[in-house]
C-alpha positions in Angstrom: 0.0 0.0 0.0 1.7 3.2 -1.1 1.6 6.4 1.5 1.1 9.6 0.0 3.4 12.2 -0.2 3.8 14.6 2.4 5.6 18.4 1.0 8.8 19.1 3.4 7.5 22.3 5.1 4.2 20.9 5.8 6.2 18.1 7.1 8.7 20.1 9.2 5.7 22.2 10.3 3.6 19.8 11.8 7.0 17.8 13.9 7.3 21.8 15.0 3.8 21.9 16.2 3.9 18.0 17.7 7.2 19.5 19.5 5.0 21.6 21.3 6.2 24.5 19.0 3.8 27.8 17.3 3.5 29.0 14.3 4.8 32.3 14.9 7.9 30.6 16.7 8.2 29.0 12.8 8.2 31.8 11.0 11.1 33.4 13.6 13.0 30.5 13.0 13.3 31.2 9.0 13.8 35.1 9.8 17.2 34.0 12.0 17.8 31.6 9.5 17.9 33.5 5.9 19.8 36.1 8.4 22.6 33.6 9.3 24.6 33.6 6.2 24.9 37.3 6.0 26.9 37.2 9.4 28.7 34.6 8.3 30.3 37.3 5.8 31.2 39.6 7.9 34.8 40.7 8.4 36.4 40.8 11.5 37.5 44.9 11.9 40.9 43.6 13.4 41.5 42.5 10.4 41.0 45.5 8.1 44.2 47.7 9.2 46.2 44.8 8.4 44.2 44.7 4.4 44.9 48.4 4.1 48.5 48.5 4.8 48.9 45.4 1.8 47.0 47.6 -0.2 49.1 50.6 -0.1 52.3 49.0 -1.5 50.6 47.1 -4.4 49.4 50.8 -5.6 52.6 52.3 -4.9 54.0 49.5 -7.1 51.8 50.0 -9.9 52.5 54.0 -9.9 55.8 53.2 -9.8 55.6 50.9 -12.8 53.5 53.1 -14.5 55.9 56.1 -14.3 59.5 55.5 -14.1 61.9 57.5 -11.8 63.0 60.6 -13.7 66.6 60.9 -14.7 68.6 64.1 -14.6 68.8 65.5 -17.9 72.6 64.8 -19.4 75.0 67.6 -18.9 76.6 67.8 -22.6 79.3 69.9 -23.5 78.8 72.6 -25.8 80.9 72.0 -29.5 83.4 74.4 -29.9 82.9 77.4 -31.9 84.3 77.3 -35.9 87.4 79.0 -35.9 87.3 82.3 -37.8 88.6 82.1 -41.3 92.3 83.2 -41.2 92.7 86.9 -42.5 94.5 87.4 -46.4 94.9 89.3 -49.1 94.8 87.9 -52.7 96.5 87.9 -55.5 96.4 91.6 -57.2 96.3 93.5 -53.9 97.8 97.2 -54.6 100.3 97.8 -51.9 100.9 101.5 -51.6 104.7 102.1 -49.7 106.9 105.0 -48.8 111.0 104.2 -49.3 112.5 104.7 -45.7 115.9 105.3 -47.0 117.3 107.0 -49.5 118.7 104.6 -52.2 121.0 105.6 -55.1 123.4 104.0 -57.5 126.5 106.1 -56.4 126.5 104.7 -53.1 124.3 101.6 -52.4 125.2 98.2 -54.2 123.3 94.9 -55.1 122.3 92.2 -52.2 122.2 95.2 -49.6 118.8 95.3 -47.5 115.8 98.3 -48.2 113.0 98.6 -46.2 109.6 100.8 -46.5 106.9 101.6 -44.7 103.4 101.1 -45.1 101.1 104.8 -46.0 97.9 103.0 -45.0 96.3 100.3 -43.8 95.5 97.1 -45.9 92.2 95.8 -46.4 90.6 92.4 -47.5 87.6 92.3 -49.6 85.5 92.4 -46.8 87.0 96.0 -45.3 88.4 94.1 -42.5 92.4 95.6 -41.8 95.1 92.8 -42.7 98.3 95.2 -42.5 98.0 98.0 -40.8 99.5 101.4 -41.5 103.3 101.9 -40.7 103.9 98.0 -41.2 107.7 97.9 -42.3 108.5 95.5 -45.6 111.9 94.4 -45.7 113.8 93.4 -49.2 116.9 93.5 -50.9 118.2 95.5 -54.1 118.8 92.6 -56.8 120.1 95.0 -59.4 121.1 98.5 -59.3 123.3 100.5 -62.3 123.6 103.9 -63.0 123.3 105.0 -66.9 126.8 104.7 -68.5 126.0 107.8 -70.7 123.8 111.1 -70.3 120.2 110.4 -71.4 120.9 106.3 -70.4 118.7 105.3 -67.9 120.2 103.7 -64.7 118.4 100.7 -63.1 117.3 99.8 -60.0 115.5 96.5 -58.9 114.0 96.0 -55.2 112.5 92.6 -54.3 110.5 93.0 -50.8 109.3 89.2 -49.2 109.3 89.9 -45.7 106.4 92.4 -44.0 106.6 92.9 -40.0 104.0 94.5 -37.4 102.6 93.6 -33.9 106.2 91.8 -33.5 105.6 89.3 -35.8 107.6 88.6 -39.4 105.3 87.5 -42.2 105.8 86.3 -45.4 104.7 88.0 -49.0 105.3 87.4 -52.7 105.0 91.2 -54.3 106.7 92.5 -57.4 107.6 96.0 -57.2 104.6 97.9 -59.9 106.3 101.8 -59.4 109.5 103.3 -58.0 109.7 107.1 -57.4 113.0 107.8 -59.1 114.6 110.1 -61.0 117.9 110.4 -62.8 121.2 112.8 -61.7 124.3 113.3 -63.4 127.4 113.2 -61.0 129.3 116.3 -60.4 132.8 116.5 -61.2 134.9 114.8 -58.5 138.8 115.6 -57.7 139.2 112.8 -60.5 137.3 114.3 -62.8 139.7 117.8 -62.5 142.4 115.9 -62.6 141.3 114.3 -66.5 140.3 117.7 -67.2 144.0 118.9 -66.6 146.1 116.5 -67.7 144.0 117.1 -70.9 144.9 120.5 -71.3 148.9 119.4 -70.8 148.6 117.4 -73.4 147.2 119.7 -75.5 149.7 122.5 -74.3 152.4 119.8 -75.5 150.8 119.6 -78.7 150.0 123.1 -79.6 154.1 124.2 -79.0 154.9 121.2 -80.9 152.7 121.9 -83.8 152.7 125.3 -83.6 156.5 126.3 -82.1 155.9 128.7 -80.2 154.0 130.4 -77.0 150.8 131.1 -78.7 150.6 127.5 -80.4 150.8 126.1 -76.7 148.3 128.1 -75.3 145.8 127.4 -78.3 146.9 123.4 -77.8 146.4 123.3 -74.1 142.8 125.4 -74.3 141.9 122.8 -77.0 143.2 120.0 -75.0 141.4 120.9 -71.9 138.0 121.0 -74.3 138.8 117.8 -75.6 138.9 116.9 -72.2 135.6 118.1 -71.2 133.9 116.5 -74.0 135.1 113.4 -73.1 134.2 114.0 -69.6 130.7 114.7 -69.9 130.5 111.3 -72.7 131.5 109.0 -70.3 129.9 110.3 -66.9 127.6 108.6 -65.2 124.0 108.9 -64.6 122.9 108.2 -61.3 119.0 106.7 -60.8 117.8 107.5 -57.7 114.8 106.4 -55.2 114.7 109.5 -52.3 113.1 108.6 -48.6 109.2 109.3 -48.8 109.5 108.3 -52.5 106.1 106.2 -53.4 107.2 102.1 -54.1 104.0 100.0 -55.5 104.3 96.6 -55.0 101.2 94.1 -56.4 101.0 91.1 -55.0 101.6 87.8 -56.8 100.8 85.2 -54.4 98.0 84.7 -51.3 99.1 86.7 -48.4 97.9 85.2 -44.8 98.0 86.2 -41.6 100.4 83.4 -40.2 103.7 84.4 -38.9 107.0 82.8 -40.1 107.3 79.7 -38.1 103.8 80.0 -36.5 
């Protein structure tokens, strides 16, 4: 014979009420129950300090993965300026110069030194001063002649390489465009008397010879001393020569630059 079924709560219920139980006791009993697992949850407060300080390093872990330290910038040096371009003059430069001696054929000979001195300051292409005024240019006289007869011209060849100011010697390569001289005969020397009278002896000889008598040497030595002033003034020399302050011109053939010899 088969029972029939009996629903749970109906069942539960009914033991409840044969325990000597209420309803309203029941429906307490479910209240505390669907309660229970909520304060079964709960966390104990001693433990929350504890959760807060592992907290606080896992986010400082993540900011500091997220943002790296920052590095001082590096301190670099700074490159070193371009050297300016050296200072020169090119080739075709008009060097204007005033003689500092006084040079002539009578007295000064080949291979001896000259020197002049700059009128004015020298300029680049760019107005910037190279030489300045009253730089001294050294050279040497590599020919020098006087004329061998009057209306000859004499000669007279400088060659300057060497330019100094600031007490430094620099090099140049110039040939000389102008010289400022001018041509004078030599007076007559003791020498020069002395041709001019034995001349006129000679003549004297002649003129008593050829004429016999007084008057004949007289004549002879009168024509013998012209004889020997013609042939005085066809054979002296002719002096060239280059006065101090007299203008020298020099054009340059080669690149000057502003390094010293041996710097």
């Amino acid at each position: 014979m088969q029972l029939p079924r009996i629903p749970l709560a109906a069942a539960t219920t009914a033991l409840f009420l044969a325990c000597g139980g209420s309803a309203d006791d029941s429906a307490a009993d479910e209240r505390d129950l669907s309660l229970a697992p909520a304060e079964s949850l709960a966390v104990d407060l001693d433990d929350q300090p504890q959760a807060e300080e592992e907290a606080e390093p896992v986010a400082q872990r993540r900011e500091e993965r997220r943002e790296p330290p920052r590095r001082p910038p590096v301190q670099r040096e700074p490159e070193p300026e371009p050297e300016p371009p050296v200072p020169s003059l090119s080739v075709g430069t008009v060097l204007e110069l005033a003689a500092a001696d006084t040079l002539t054929s009578r007295h000064n000979e080949q291979g001896e030194e000259v020197y002049a001195i700059g009128n004015s300051a020298i300029l680049d292409e760019n107005g910037d001063e190279v030489i300045p005024a009253g730089a001294v240019f050294a050279g040497t006289i590599s020919d020098m002649a006087p004329a061998g007869s009057p209306g000859a011209e004499g000669r007279m060849v400088l060659t300057f390489s060497r330019v100094m100011f600031g007490g430094e010697t620099y090099t140049i390569q110039a040939r000389v465009d102008t010289l400022g001289t001018f041509m004078k005969g030599r007076g007559i020397s003791g020498g020069d008397v002395a041709r001019v009278g034995a001349g006129a002896v000679v003549g004297a000889i002649a003129g008593r010879v050829i004429g016999g008598n007084r008057t004949g040497a007289i004549v002879g030595a009168a024509a013998g001393a012209a004889a020997g002033v013609g042939i005085l003034a066809a054979t002296r020399d002719t002096d060239i020569i280059l006065p101090e302050g007299a203008l020298i011109r020099l054009v340059l053939t080669g690149p000057f630059e502003l390094t010293p010899v041996g710097g």
